[in-house]
VOPAGU-2260 file (C-alpha; in pm, 1 decimal, decimal comma):
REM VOPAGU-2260
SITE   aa  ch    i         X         Y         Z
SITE  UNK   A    0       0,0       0,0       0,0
SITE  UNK   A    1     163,4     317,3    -113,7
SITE  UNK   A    2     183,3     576,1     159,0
SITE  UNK   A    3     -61,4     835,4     -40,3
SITE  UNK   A    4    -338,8     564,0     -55,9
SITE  UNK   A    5    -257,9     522,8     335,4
SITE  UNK   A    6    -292,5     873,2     408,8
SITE  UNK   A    7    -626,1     904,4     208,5
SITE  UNK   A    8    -762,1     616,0     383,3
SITE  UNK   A    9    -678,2     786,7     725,9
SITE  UNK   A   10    -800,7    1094,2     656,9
SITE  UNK   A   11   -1144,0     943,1     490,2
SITE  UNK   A   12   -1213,0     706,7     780,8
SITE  UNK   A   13   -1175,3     989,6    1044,2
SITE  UNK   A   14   -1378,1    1221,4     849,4
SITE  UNK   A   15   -1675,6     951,4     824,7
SITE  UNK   A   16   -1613,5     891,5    1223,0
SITE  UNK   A   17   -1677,8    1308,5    1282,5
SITE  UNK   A   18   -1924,2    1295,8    1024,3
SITE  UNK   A   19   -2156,5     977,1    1150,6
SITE  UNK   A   20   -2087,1    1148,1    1555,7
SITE  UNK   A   21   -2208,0    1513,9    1392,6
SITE  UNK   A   22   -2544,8    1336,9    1243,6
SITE  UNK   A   23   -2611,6    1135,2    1547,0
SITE  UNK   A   24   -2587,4    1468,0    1797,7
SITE  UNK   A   25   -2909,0    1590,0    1753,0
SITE  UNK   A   26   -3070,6    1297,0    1821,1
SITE  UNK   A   27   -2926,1    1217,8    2151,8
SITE  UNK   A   28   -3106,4    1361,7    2473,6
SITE  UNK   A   29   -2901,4    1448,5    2792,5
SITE  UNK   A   30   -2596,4    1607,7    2866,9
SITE  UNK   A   31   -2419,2    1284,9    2963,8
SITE  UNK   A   32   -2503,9    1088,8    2696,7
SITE  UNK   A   33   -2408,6    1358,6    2432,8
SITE  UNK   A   34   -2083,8    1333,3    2597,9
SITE  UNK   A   35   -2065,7     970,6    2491,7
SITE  UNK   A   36   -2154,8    1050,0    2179,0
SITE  UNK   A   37   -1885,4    1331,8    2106,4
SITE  UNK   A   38   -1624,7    1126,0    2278,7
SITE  UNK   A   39   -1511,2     890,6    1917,2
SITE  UNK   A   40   -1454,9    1255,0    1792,3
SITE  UNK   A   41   -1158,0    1335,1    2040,1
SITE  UNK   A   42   -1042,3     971,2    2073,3
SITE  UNK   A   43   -1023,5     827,8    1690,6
SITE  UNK   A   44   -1146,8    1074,3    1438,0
SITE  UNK   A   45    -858,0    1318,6    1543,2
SITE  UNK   A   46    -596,2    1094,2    1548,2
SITE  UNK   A   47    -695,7     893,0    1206,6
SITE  UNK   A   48    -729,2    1262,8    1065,2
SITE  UNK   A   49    -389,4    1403,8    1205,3
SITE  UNK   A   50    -185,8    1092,1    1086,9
SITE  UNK   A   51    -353,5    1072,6     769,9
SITE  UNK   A   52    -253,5    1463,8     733,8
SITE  UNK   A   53      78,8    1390,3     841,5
SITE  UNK   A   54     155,0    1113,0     568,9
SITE  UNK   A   55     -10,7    1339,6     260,8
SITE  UNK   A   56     344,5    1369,4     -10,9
SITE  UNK   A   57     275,1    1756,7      63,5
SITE  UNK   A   58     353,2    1706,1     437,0
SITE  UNK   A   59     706,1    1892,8     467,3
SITE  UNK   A   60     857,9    1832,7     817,1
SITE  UNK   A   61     822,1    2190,0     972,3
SITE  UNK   A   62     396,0    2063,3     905,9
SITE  UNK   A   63     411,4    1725,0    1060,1
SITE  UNK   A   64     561,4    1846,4    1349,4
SITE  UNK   A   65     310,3    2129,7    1425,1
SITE  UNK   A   66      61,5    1801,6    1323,9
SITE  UNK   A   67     230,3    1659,0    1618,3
SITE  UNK   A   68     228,0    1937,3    1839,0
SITE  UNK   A   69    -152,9    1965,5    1800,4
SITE  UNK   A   70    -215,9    1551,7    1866,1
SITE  UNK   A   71      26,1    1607,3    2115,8
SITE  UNK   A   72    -220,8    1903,7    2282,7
SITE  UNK   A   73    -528,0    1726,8    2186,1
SITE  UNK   A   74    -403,4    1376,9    2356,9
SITE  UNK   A   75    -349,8    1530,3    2666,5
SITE  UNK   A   76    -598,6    1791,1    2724,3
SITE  UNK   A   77    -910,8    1616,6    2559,7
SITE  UNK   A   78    -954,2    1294,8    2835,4
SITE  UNK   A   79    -966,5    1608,8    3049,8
SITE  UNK   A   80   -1192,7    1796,8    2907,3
SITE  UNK   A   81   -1448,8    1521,6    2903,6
SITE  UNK   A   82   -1362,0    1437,2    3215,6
SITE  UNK   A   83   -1423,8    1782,9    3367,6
SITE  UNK   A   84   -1759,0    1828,1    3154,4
SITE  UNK   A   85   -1952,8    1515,3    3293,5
SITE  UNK   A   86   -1830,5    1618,8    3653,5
SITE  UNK   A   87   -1989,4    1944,8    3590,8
SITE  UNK   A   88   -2317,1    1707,4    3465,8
SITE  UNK   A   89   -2301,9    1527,6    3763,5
SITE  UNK   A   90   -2329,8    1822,3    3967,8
SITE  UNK   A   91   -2603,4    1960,9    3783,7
SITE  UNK   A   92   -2804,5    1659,2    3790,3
SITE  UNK   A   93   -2767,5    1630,2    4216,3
SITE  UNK   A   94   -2902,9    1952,2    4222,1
């Protein structure tokens, strides 16, 4: 598999991950469980979208590693983020 046909296949299959969370969104009730739903966005959409963008033949080094910067941010702030927003639900729902 040449690495273009790689990178397409990455960036396709996150897009349809975003794409199938984005259409089921309005159709999901409560605050927690649109959490659940959102979560495939942060935790594999991104990532297949980043590598695939990363592996394009345009990719020059200086834009893979501000690719990798951005998974980099994204890996470590988004389990908190969630994490955060359905404590804040929690609360909310107590009260």
């Amino acid at each position: 598999m040449s690495r273009t046909l790689l990178a397409d296949a990455l960036i396709w299959a996150g897009a349809a991950v975003a794409v199938l969370t984005a259409l089921r969104l309005p159709f999901t009730r409560g605050a927690a469980a649109r959490l659940h739903v959102v979560a495939p966005v942060t935790v594999l959409a991104a990532p297949l979208l980043l590598a695939g963008l990363a592996l394009r033949s345009w990719s020059s080094w200086h834009d893979v590693a501000k690719l990798a910067v951005i998974a980099a941010l994204l890996a470590a702030t988004g389990p908190a983020t969630v994490v955060t927003a359905g404590q804040a639900v929690g609360r909310s729902s107590r009260e």
